[in-house]
C-alpha positions in Angstrom: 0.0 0.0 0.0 1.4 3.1 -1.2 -0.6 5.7 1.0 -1.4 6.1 4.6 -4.4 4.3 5.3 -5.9 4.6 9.0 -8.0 1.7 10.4 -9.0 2.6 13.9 -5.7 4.8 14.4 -3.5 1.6 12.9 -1.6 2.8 9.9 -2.5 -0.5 7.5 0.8 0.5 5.1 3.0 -0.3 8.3 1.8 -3.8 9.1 3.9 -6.4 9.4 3.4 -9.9 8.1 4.8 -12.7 9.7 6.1 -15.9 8.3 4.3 -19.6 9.3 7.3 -20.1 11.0 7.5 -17.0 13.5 3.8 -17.4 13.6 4.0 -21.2 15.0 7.1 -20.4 17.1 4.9 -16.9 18.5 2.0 -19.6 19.2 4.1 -21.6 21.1 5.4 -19.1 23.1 1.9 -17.9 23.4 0.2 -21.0 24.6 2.7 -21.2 27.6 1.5 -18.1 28.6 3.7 -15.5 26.8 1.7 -12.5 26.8 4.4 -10.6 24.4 4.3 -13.4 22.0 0.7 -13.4 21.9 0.7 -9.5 21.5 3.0 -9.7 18.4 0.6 -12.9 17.0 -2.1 -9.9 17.1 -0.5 -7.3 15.4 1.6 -9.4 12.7 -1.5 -11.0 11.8 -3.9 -7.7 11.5 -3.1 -7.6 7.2 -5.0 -10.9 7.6 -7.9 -9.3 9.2 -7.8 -6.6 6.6 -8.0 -8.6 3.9 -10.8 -10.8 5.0 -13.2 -7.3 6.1 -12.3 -6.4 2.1 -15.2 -9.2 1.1 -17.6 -7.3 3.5 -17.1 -3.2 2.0 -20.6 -3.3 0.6 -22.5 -3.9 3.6 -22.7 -0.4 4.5 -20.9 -0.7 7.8 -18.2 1.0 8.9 -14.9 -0.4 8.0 -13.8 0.8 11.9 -16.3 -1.4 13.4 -15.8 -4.6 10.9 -12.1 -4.3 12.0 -12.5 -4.5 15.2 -14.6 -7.6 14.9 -12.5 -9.0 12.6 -9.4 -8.9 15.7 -11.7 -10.7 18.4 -11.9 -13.2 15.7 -8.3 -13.4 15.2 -8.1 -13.3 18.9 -10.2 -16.4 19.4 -8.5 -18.1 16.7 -5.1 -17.1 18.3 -6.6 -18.6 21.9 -8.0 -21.6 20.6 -5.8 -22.9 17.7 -4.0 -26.3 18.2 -0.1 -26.3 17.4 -0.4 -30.0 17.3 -2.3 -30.2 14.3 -0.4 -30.1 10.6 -2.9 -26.9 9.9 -1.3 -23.3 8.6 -2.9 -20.8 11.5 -4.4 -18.9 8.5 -6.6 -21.8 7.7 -8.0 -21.8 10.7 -7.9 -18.0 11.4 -9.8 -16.8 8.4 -12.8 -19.1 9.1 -13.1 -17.6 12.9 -12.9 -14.0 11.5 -15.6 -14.0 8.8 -17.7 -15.9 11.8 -17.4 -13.5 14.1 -18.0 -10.6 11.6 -20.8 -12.6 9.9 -22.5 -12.6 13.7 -22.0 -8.7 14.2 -23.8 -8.0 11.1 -27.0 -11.0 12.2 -27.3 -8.8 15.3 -27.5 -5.4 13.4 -29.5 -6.8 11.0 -33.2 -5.2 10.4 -34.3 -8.9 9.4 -36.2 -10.2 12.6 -35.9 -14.1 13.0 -38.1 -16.2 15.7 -36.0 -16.4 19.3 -36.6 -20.0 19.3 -34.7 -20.0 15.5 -31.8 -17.8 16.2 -31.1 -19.8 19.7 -30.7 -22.5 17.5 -28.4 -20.7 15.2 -26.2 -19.6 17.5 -26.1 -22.9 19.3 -25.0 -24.1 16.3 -22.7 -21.9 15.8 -21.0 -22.6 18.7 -21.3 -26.2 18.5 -19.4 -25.3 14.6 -16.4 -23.4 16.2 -15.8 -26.2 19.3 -15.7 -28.5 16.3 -13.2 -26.1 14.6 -11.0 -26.4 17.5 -11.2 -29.9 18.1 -10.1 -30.9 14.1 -9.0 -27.6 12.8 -11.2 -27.6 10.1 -14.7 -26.5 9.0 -17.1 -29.0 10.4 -20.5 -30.5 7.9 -23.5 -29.5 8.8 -24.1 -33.6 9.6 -21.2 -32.9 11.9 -23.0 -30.2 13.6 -26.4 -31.7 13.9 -25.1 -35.0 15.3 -23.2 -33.1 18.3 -26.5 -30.9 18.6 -28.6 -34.0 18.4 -31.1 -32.8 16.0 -32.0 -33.4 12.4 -29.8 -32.2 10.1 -32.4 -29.8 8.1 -32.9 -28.2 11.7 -29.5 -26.8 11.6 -29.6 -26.0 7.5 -32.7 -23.8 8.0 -31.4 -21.8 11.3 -28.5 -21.0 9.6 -30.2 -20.1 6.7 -32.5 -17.9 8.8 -30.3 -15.4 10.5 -28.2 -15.2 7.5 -27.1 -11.6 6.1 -28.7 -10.4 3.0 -25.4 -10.7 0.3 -25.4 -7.7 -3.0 -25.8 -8.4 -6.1 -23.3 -6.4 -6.4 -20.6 -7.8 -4.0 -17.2 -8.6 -5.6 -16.6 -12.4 -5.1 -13.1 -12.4 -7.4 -10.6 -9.6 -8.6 -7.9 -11.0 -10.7 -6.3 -7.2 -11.9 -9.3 -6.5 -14.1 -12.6 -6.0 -13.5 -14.3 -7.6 -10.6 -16.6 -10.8 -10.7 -19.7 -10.1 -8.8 -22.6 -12.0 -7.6 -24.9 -11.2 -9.9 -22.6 -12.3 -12.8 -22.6 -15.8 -11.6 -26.4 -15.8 -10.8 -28.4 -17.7 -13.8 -32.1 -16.6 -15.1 -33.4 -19.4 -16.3 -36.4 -17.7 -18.1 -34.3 -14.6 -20.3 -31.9 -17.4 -21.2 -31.2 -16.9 -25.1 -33.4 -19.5 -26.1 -35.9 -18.0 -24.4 -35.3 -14.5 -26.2 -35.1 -16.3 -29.6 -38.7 -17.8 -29.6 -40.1 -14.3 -28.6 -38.4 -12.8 -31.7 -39.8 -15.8 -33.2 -43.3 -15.3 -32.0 -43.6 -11.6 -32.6 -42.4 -12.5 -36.6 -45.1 -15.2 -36.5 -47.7 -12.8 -35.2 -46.5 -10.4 -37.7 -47.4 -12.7 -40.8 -51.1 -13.5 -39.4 -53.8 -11.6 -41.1 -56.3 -9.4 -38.8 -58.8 -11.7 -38.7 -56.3 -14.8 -37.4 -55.0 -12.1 -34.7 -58.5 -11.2 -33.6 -59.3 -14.9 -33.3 -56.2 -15.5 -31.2 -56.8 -12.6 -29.2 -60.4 -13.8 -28.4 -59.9 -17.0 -28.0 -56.5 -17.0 -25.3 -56.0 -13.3 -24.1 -60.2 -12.9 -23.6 -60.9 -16.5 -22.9 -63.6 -16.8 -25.1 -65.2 -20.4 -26.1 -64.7 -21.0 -29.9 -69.1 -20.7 -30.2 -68.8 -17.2 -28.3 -66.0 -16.0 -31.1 -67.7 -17.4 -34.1 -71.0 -15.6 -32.6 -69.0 -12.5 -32.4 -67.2 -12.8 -35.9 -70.5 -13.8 -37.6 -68.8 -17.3 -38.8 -69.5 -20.6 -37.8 -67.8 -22.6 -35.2 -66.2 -25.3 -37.9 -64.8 -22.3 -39.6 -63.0 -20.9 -36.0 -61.9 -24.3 -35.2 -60.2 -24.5 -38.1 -59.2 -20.9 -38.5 -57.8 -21.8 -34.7 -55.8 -24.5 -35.5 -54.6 -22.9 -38.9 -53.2 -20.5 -36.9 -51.6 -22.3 -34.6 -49.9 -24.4 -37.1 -48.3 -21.8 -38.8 -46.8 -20.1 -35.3 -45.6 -23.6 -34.8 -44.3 -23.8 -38.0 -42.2 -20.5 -38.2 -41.1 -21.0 -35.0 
């Protein structure tokens, strides 16, 4: 970073990053109760936290407040990470601090969920990160419903309920060139260009029908009218609609 950029008072061009092995050797030191090396885990690991609150700019919080969050996540990782296991502490770090920033912005949201629901979510949610510290890794949702001892769709649709609302517009990948957002990855099955094709089609179709054929049509499927009620109001018979009707219909299917 090129310019001075303040994050509440911490100059983010002046952040250190440490290496796996000063990190291990830091958490080490920290786990026997090394309050130095746990202070310098905090700060040489705040780029980390930075980067993570980038995928949450659009949310229309303040990037002071997501910070913050973000370092009692890195905290908690810090606390609870196992040196034992053959897991880099970013693995396991990055997980804990979009948690604990996704759960700041479920209790700001405006979206009210049931109390019953969101105890459930939460519950899960801490059932999820004692799981994370036991294997050091993201746990299933199977995983988390059997240590919950409830049905697996109980803990899909409490989840699902408290939730944040994600932009359209939210970048998911920036590669030097222009962002990939949600909404490009998001599919409409019905303007597909199939779908845009047969109404080109159709209005060409429509174009080539002769008054009377549109009025039919029109009377028949836009008014609902019974073939009797359209031949009474074209002053034909119903033979001659039915096969005006199908006529019709034959040569939309036809050009199309």
């Amino acid at each position: 970073m090129q310019s001075k950029v303040e994050i509440c008072g911490v100059n983010t061009a002046k952040l250190t990053v440490l290496k796996n092995e000063q990190i291990m050797r830091l958490l080490a030191q920290s786990k026997q109760g090394d309050k130095g090396a746990r202070e310098e885990l905090i700060s040489g690991n705040l780029r980390l936290v930075l980067s993570v609150i980038q995928r949450f700019t659009n949310r229309g919080e303040p990037m002071d407040d997501l910070f913050q969050v973000g370092c009692v996540g890195l905290i908690k990782a810090i606390d609870n990470f196992d040196i034992t296991q053959k897991v880099r502490f970013s693995t396991y770090a990055v997980p804990m601090i979009i948690g604990e920033i996704r759960r700041y912005l479920r209790d700001n949201s405006s979206v009210r969920v049931s109390r019953s629901m969101r105890d459930n979510a939460y519950r899960a949610l801490t059932v999820r990160e004692k799981l994370m510290g036991q294997n050091q890794r993201e746990p299933t949702i199977e995983e988390i419903a059997r240590e919950m001892q409830v049905r697996r769709e109980e803990v899909v649709f409490a989840l699902d309920a408290i939730a944040e609302p994600v932009s359209l517009y939210e970048p998911v990948f920036q590669d030097g060139g222009d962002a990939v957002c949600v909404m490009d990855q998001v599919r409409d099955v019905n303007n597909t260009d199939d779908s845009w094709l047969d109404q080109i089609s159709m209005k060409q179709a429509m174009s080539e029908l002769s008054d009377r054929e549109k009025r039919i049509l029109a009377l028949r499927f836009y008014d609902g009218k019974t073939q009797m009620e359209v031949a009474r109001e074209i002053g034909i018979s119903q033979a001659q609609v039915s096969r005006l009707e199908k006529g019709v219909l034959d040569k939309i299917k036809n050009r199309m």
